[in-house]
BAKOL-809888 format. One line per 8 residues: number of its first residue (from 1); their letters; for each residue z negated, y, x negated of C-alpha. Coordinates in nm, 3 decimals, decimal comma. Each point is the difference from the previous one (the first is absolute). Layout:
<rs>
NUM) a) Z:Y:X ~ ...
</rs>
This chain:
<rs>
1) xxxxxxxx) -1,251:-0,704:-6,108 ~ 0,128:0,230:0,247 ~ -0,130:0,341:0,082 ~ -0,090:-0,059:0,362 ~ -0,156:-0,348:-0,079 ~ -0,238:0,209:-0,244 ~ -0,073:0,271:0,276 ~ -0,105:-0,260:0,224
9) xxxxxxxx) 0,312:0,064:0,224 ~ 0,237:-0,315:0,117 ~ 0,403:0,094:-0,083 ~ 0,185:0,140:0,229 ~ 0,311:-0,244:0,181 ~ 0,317:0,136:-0,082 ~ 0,238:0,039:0,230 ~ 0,243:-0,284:0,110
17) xxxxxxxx) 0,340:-0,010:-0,074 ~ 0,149:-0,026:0,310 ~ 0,226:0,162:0,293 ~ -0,262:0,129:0,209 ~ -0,354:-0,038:0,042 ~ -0,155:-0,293:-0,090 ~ -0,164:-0,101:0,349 ~ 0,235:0,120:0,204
25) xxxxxxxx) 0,170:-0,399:0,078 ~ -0,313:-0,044:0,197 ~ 0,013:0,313:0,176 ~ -0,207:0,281:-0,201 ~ 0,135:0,272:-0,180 ~ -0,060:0,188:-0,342 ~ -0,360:0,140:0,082 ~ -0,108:-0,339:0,108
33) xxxxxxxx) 0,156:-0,130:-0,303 ~ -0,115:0,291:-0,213 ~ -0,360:-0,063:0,138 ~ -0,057:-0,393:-0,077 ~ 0,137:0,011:-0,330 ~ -0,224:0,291:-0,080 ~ -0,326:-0,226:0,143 ~ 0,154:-0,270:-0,172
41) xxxxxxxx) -0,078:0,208:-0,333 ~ -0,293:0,188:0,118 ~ -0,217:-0,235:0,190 ~ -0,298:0,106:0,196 ~ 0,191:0,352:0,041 ~ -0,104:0,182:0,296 ~ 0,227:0,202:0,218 ~ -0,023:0,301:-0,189
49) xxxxxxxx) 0,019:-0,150:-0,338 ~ 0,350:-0,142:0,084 ~ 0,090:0,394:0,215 ~ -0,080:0,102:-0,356 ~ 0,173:-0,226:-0,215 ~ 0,313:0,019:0,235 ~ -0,024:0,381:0,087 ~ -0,007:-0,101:0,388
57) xxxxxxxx) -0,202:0,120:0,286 ~ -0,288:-0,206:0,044 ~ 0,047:-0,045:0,417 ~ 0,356:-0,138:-0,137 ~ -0,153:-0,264:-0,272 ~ -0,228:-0,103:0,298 ~ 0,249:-0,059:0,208 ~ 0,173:-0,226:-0,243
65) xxxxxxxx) -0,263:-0,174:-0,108 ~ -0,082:-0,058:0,383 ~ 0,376:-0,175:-0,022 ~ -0,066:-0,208:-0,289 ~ -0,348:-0,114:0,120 ~ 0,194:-0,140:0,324 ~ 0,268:-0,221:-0,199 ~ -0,275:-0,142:-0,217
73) xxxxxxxx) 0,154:0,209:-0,324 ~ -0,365:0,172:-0,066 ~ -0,393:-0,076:0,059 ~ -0,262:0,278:0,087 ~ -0,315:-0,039:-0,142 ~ -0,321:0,041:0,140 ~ -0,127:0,295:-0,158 ~ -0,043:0,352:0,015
81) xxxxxxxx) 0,270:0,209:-0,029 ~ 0,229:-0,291:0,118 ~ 0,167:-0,188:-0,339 ~ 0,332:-0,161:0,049 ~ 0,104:-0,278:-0,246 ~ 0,386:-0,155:0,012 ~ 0,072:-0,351:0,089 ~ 0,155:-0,205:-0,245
89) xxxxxxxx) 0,336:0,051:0,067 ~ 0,158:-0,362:-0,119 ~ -0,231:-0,094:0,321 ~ 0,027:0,268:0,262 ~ 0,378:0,121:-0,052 ~ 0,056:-0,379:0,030 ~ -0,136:-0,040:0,279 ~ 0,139:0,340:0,178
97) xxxxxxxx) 0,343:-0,140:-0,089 ~ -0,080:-0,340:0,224 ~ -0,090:0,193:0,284 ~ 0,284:0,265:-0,043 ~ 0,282:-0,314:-0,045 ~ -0,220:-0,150:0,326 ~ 0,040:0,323:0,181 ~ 0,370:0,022:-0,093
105) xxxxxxxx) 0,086:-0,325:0,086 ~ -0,174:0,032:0,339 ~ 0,186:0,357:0,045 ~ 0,316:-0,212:-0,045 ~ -0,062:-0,244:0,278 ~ -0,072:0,302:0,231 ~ 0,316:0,169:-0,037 ~ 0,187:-0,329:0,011
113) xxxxxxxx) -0,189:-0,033:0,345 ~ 0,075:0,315:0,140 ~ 0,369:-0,010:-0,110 ~ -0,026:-0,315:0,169 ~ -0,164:0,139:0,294 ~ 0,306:0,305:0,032 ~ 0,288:-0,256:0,033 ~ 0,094:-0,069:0,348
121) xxxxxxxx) -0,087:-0,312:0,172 ~ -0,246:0,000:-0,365 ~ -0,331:-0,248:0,127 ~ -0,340:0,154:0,162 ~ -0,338:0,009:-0,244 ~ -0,147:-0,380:-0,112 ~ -0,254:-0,033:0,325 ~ -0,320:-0,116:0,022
129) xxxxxxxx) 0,110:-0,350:0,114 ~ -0,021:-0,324:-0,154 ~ 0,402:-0,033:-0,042 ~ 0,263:0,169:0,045 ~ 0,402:-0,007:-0,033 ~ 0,141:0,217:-0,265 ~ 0,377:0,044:0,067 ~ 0,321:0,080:-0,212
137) xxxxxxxx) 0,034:-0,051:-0,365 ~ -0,053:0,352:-0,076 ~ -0,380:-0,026:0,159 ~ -0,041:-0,338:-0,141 ~ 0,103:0,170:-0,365 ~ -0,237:0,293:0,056 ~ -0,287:-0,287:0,085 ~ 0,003:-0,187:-0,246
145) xxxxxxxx) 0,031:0,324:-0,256 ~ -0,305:0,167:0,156 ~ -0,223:-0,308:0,018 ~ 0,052:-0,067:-0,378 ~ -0,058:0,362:-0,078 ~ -0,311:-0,043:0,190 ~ -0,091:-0,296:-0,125 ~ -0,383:-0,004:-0,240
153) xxxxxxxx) -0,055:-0,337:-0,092 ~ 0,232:-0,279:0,065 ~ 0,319:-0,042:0,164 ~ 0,125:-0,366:0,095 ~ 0,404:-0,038:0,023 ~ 0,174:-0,352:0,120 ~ 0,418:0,063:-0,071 ~ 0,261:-0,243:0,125
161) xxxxxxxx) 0,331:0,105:0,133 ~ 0,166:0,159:0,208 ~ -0,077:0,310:-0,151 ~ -0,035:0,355:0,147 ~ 0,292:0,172:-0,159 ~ 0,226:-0,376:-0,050 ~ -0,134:-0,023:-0,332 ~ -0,356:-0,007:-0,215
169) xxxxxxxx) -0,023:0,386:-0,152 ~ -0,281:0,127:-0,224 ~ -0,332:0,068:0,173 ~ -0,020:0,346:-0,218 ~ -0,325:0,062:0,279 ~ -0,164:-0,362:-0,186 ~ 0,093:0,156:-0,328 ~ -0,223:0,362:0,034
177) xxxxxxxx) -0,295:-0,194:0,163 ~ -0,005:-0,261:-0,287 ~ -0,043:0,353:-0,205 ~ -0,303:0,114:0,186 ~ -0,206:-0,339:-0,003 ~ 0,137:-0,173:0,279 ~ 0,007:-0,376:0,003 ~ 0,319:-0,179:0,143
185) xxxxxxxx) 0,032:-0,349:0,062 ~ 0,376:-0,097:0,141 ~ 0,090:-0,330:0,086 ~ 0,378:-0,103:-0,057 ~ 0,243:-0,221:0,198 ~ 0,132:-0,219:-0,313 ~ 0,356:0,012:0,108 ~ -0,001:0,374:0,109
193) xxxxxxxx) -0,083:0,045:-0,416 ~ 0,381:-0,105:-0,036 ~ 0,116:0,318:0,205 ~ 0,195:0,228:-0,269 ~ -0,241:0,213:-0,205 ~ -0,334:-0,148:0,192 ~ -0,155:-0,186:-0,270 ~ 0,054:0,354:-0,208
201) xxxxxxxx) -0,155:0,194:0,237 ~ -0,311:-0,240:0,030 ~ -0,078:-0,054:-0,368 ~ -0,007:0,387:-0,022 ~ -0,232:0,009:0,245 ~ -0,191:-0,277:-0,191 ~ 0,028:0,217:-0,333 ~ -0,155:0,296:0,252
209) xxxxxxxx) -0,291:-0,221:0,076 ~ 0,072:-0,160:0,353 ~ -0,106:-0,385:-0,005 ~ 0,303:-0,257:0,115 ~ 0,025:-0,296:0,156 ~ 0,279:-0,199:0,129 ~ 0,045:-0,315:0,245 ~ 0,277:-0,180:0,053
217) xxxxxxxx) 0,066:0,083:0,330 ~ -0,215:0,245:0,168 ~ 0,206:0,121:0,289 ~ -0,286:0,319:0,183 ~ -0,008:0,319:-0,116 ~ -0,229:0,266:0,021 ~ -0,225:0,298:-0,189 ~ -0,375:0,056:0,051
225) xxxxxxxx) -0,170:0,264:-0,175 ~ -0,373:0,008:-0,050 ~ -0,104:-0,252:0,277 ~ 0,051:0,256:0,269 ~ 0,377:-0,001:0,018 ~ 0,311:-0,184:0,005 ~ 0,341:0,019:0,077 ~ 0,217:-0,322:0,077
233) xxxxxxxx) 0,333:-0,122:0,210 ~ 0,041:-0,040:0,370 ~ 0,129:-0,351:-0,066 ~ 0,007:-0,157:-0,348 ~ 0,308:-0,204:0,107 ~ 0,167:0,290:0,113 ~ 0,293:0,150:-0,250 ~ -0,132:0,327:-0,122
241) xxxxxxxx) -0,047:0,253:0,342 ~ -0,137:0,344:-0,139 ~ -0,351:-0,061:0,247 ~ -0,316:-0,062:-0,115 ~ -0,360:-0,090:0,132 ~ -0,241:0,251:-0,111 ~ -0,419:-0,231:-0,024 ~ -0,307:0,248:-0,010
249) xxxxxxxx) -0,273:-0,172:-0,056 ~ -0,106:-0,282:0,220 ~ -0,031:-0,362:0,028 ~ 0,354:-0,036:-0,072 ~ -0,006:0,180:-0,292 ~ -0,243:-0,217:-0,167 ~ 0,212:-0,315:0,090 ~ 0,292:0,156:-0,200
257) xxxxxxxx) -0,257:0,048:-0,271 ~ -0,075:-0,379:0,004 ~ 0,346:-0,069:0,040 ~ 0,100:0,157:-0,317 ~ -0,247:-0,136:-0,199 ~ 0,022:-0,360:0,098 ~ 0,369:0,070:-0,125 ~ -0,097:0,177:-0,306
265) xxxxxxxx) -0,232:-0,291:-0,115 ~ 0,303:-0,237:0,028 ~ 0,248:0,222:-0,221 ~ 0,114:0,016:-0,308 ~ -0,087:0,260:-0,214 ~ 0,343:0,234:-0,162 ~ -0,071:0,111:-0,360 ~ 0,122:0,371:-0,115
273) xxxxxxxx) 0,109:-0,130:-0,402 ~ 0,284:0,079:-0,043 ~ -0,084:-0,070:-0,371 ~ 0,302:-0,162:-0,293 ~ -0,218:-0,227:-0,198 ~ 0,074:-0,402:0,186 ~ -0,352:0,010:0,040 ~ -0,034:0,255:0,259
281) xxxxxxxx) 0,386:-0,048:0,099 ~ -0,134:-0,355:0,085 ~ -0,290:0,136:0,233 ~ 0,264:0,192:0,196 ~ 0,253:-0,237:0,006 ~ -0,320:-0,279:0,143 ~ -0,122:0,317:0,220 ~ 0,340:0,074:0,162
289) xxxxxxxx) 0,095:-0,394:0,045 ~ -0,370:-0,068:0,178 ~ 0,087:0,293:0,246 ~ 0,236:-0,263:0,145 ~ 0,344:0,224:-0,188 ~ 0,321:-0,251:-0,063 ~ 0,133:0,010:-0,373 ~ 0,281:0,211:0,128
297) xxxxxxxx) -0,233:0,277:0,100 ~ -0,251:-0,059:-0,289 ~ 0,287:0,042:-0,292 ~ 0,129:0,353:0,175 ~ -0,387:0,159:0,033 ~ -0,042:-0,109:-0,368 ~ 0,401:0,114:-0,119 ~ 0,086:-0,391:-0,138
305) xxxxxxxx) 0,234:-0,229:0,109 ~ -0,077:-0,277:0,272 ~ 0,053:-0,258:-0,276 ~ -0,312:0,119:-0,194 ~ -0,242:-0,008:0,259 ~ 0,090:-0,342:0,074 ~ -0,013:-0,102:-0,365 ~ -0,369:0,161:-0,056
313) xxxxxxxx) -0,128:-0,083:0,305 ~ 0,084:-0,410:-0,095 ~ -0,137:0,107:-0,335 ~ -0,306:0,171:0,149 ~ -0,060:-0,315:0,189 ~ 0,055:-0,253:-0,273 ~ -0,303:0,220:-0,176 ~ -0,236:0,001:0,295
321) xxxxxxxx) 0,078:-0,391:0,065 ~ 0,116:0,013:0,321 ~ 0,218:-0,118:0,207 ~ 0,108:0,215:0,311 ~ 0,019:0,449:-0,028 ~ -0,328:-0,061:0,274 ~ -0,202:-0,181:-0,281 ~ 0,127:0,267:-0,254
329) xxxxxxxx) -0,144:0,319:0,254 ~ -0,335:-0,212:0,048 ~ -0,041:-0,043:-0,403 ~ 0,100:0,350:-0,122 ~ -0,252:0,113:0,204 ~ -0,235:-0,277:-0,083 ~ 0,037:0,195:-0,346 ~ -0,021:0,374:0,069
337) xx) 0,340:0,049:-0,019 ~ 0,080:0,137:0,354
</rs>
């Protein structure tokens, strides 16, 4: 047994192995850092056990304790001379990090506002009405960017062509809110999926964690992010324009709400496996043909030849006893496998 555990004392933490303090990615420096994992050995110390141990002025270990009792990293106790214990720090540092990412990620949107905001002709401030008429692709960009990095809970997406820039890119805003607990449910225009590199760019997303759907023609468009705001076309007939209509929340709103989810509840559902064994290669294949995909498009998102779709989707068939690719869809998901 050690020493110190005979004396009655806890060990000491060592120091960490690192560039700089250990703390200091959430904003406090070495004393804070030097203080909590002191507490975290010493528990119950009061401010002048810690001055001591550390060989600090006692108004300074206040202070920092004051610092670490505001971020949730320490407890005082209700006794006298005031006791300090340490929070755990697998749950406290964890949850400093969330809010210092959400602080980050809301400091991003700002700048990418007022950037916006310096550019001549650049849009006035969203306004306290009901709609409004974002204009140019640069402010539609910087939209939809700030409402996803704003976004807490869910975000609703319905993509059909045209697109923005001429083509689908990555929604690399989709990919950091998946990271920080966001749901995302995105509904797909079937044929859009055949656009170069779409289908690619949606199963990563899938991987990520958003939830896909397609339908087999599904020609609106829009983005609404926790029921209080969405983004959509002046016309969905129109070719792609660069305007958009910014909905606060309202009546209309909630209509787009219903909207998407009568359409979601008629979709097909896209699976993420991207798995080699036939089983799961099957599940794709019966996932991808379901979204309403040709064989043409199928064989290029899973790298095989036109040919072999056709061959294993007759042969997928002949096992589920049916006649018509319809009846196959209906009875592979009869059977889990969508």
């Amino acid at each position: 047994m050690e020493p110190d555990i005979l004396n009655g004392k806890r060990p000491a933490v060592g120091p960490v192995d690192r560039a700089g303090p250990l703390l200091e990615p959430v904003g406090l420096g070495q004393p804070d850092t030097d203080v909590y994992l002191d507490l975290l050995a010493r528990p119950r110390s009061t401010p002048a056990d810690l001055a001591a141990s550390l060989d600090l002025p006692i108004g300074r270990v206040r202070r920092t304790l004051q610092r670490l009792l505001d971020v949730g990293l320490a407890t005082r106790l209700v006794a006298s001379p005031h006791r300090y214990v340490a929070a755990p720090p697998e749950v406290a540092v964890d949850a400093l990090v969330l809010r210092r990412q959400q602080q980050l990620e809301q400091l991003r949107a700002d700048v990418r506002e007022l950037a916006l905001r310096l550019q001549p002709g650049s849009p006035p401030a969203e306004s306290s009405e009901l709609v409004g008429l974002v204009d140019g692709r640069d402010a539609v960009e910087h939209h939809l960017a700030r409402m996803q990095l704003g976004a807490v809970e869910e975000v609703l997406i319905i993509d059909a062509p045209p697109y923005l820039y001429g083509h689908p890119v990555q929604n690399h805003e989709e990919l950091r809110a998946l990271e920080r607990g966001v749901r995302y449910r995105c509904l797909y225009h079937a044929p859009g999926l055949e656009e170069p590199g779409h289908l690619n760019q949606v199963l990563h997303c899938v991987a990520a964690g958003e939830q896909a759907r397609s339908l087999p023609s599904v020609r609106m468009k829009m983005i609404i992010v926790d029921h209080r705001l969405a983004l959509l076309p002046l016309s969905f007939s129109a070719a792609e324009t660069g305007n958009r209509i910014l909905v606060h929340v309202s009546p209309l709103l909630d209509a787009l709400v219903l909207c998407f989810e009568s359409l979601w509840s008629r979709a097909t559902p896209i699976a993420a496996s991207q798995s080699a064994p036939s089983a799961d290669g099957d599940r794709r294949l019966l996932s991808l043909l379901s979204s309403g995909m040709k064989d043409r498009a199928i064989a290029r998102a899973l790298g095989v030849t036109e040919r072999t779709v056709s061959r294993r989707i007759s042969e997928l068939m002949a096992d589920l006893d049916v006649t018509t690719r319809f009846q196959a869809g209906v009875q592979a998901a009869r059977r889990g496998w969508l």
